[in-house]
Every structure is written in C-alpha cells, then in structure tokens.
C-alpha distance (Angstrom), angle and dihedral (degrees) to the residues before:
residue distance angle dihedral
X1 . . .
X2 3.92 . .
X3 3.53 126.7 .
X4 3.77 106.1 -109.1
X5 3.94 97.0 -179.6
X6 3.42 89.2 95.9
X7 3.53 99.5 52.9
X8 4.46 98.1 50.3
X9 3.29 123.1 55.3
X10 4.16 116.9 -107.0
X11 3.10 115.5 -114.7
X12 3.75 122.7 -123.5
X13 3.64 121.6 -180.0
X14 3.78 123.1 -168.3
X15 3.91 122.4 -137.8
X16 4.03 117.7 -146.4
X17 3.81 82.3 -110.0
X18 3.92 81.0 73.5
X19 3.80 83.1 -121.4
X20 3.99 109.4 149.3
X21 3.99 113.1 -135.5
X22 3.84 123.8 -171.3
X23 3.76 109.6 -158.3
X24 3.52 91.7 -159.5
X25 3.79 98.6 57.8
X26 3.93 85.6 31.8
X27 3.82 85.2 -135.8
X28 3.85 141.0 97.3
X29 3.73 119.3 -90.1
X30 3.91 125.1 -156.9
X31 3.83 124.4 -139.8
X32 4.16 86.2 -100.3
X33 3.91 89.7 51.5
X34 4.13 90.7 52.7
X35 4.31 80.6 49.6
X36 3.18 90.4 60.4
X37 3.61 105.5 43.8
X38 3.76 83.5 54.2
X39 3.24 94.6 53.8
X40 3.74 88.8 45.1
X41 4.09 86.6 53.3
X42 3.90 93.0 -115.3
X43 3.69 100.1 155.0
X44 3.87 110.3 -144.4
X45 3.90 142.2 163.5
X46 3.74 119.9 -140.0
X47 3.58 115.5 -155.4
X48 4.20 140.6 176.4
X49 3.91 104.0 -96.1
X50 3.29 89.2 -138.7
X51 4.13 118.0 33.5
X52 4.28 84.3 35.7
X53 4.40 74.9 -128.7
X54 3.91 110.7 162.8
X55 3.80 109.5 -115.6
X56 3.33 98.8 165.0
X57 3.55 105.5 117.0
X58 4.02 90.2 40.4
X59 3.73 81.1 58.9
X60 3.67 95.0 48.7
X61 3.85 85.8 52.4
X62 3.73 94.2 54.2
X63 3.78 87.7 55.6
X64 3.87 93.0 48.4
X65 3.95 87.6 46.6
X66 3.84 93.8 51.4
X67 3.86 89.9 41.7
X68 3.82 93.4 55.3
X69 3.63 93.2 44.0
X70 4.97 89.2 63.2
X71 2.74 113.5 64.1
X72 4.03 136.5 -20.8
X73 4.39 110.5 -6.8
X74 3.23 123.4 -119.3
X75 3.76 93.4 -161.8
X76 3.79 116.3 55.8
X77 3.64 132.0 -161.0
X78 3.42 99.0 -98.6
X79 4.21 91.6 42.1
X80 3.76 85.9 57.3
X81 3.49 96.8 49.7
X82 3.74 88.5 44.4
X83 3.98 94.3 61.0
X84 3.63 90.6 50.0
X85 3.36 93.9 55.1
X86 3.91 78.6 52.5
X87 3.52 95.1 68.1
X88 3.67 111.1 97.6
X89 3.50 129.7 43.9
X90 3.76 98.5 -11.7
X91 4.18 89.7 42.2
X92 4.34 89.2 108.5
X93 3.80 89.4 45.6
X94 3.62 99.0 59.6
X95 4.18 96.1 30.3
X96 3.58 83.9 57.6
X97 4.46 97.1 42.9
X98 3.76 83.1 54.8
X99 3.90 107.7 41.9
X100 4.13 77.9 52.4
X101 3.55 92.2 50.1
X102 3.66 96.6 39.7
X103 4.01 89.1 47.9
X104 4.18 93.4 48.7
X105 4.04 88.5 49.0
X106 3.61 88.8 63.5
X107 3.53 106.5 34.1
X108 4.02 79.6 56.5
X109 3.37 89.5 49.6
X110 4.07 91.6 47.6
X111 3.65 81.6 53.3
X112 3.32 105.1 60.2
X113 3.98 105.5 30.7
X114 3.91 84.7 -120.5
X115 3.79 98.4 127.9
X116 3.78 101.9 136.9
X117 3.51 103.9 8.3
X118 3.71 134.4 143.2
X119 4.17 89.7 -126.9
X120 3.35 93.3 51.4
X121 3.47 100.0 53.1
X122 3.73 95.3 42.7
X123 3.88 84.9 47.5
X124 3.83 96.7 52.5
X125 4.37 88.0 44.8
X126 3.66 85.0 59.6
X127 3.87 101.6 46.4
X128 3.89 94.1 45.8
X129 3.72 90.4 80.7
X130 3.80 89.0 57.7
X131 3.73 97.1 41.7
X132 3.78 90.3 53.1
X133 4.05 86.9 57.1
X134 3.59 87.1 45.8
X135 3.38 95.9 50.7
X136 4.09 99.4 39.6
X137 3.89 83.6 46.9
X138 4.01 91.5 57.1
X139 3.83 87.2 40.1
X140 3.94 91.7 59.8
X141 3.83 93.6 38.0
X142 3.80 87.6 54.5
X143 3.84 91.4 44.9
X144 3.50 95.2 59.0
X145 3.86 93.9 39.4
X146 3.88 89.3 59.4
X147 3.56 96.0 40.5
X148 3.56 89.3 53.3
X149 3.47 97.0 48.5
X150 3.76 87.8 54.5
X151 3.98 94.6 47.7
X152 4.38 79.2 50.8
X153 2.74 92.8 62.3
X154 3.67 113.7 24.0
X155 3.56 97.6 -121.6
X156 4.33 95.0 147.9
X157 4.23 83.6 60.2
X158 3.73 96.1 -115.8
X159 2.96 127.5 134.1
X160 4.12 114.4 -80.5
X161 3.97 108.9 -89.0
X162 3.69 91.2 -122.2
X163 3.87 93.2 69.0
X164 3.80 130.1 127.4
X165 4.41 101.5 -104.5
X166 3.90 97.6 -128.8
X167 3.91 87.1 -136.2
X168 3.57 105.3 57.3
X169 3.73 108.1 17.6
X170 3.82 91.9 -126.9
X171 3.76 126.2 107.4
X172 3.67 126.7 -85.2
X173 3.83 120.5 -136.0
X174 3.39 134.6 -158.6
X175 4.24 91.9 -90.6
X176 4.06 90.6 53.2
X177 3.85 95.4 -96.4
C-alpha cells in the first residue's frame, strides 16, 4: 500500500497552552521541529484545537521571526519597511515577484545539488546587491506605469494632465509643468 503521508497535509492542532500537537506523530512539536519538517517538505496545516481556525501561516511567521532573530537576517530594516509599504494596491505584485523568486532559487538549487553549500551561499550574498536593483528598478517602472494609467484615465478626479493651467495659459503635464 503507498505511503500517502506525503501527499496530505499533517495535521497540527494548537492547544490554548500554545503547546503544538501533531496528530500524526501523536506527540508535541516545537516551532524548530515544524522548521524542519518544512524544510524536509512535510506539508502540514496547523490549526486552533479548539475554534478548528487556520493558523498556519501565523505559525509559519513565528518560524520566520525566530529564524531572523540566530544568526545573520535575511530581512533588514529597510526590506521590512519596504513590504509594508507593499501592502495596498501593489500588495499582489510583489507577493507574486517573490513567491517567483523564492520558487526559481530552489529549483536552481534542486538543480545543482547545492542545497547547503558554502558556494551557494557565497553566490547568493553576491547577487543580492543586483537583485535589489532589479527589483527597485521594476518597482519604479511599475510605479510610473500605474500612475500613468490613473492620470489616463483620470481615475484620482483631477483634472486630465493635458489641460490648459488657468494661470499661465500653457499646458500642464503630468510633472506640474
């Protein structure tokens, strides 16, 4: 008979004693256990014993949180603040630019067999300086595509860019001139 525990998710249920319990293992699991069963690509679902409430992602958070706080961040002050700023009308954008990225780092990895290697490491510290250009370039690109498309088509309620400006006679563009 095949083994379908790879296939649906564990279930984890968590107690109001914020005591983790895996039903499958019949035994409590700590935030570094759930880590590694990520790592190990053991899907799960973590839910409130009681209310049945996903809190999986919360959960996953919690690891993330507790991962960035050993060791060297992966998430720096100015990152964080970045993805808040994110949140809003460019929020699917950017969730979706770094699931892709995310997803082509370790298919690359998968590739090569260079999982936790030195070289890859070293590698990937080199190229984030590039793939923050990259990614602040197709930030400001996409900035001024949206707020063009909104000055199109007059979405903020102004008036349209290509208006006479009552005080000089001359046309205003989009930059106030």
């Amino acid at each position: 008979m095949p083994d379908d525990s790879r296939n649906s998710p564990r279930l984890i249920k968590k107690y109001s004693n914020r005591r983790l319990y895996d039903t499958h293992t019949s035994s409590h699991v700590t935030l570094s256990d759930l880590r590694q069963m990520v790592i190990d690509e053991i899907p799960f679902q973590i839910v409130d014993a009681k209310s049945g409430e996903d809190l999986t992602r919360s959960i996953l958070m919690q690891i993330i949180q507790e991962a960035e706080s050993d060791g060297e961040p992966i998430f720096s002050s100015d990152m964080l603040k970045g993805i808040i700023r994110f949140y809003g009308p460019f929020q699917g954008m950017l969730g979706s630019y770094l699931e892709k990225s995310i997803e082509t780092v370790i298919d690359i990895q998968t590739q090569n067999g260079v999982q936790s290697s030195q070289a890859w490491t070293e590698f990937m510290h080199k190229q984030m300086p590039v793939m923050q250009d990259l990614m602040n370039q197709y930030v400001e690109q996409s900035k001024t595509l949206y707020l063009n498309t909104q000055n199109l088509f007059g979405l903020f309620g102004g008036m349209p860019p290509s208006k006479p400006d009552a005080s000089n006679g001359r046309k205003k563009d989009g930059n106030g001139e």
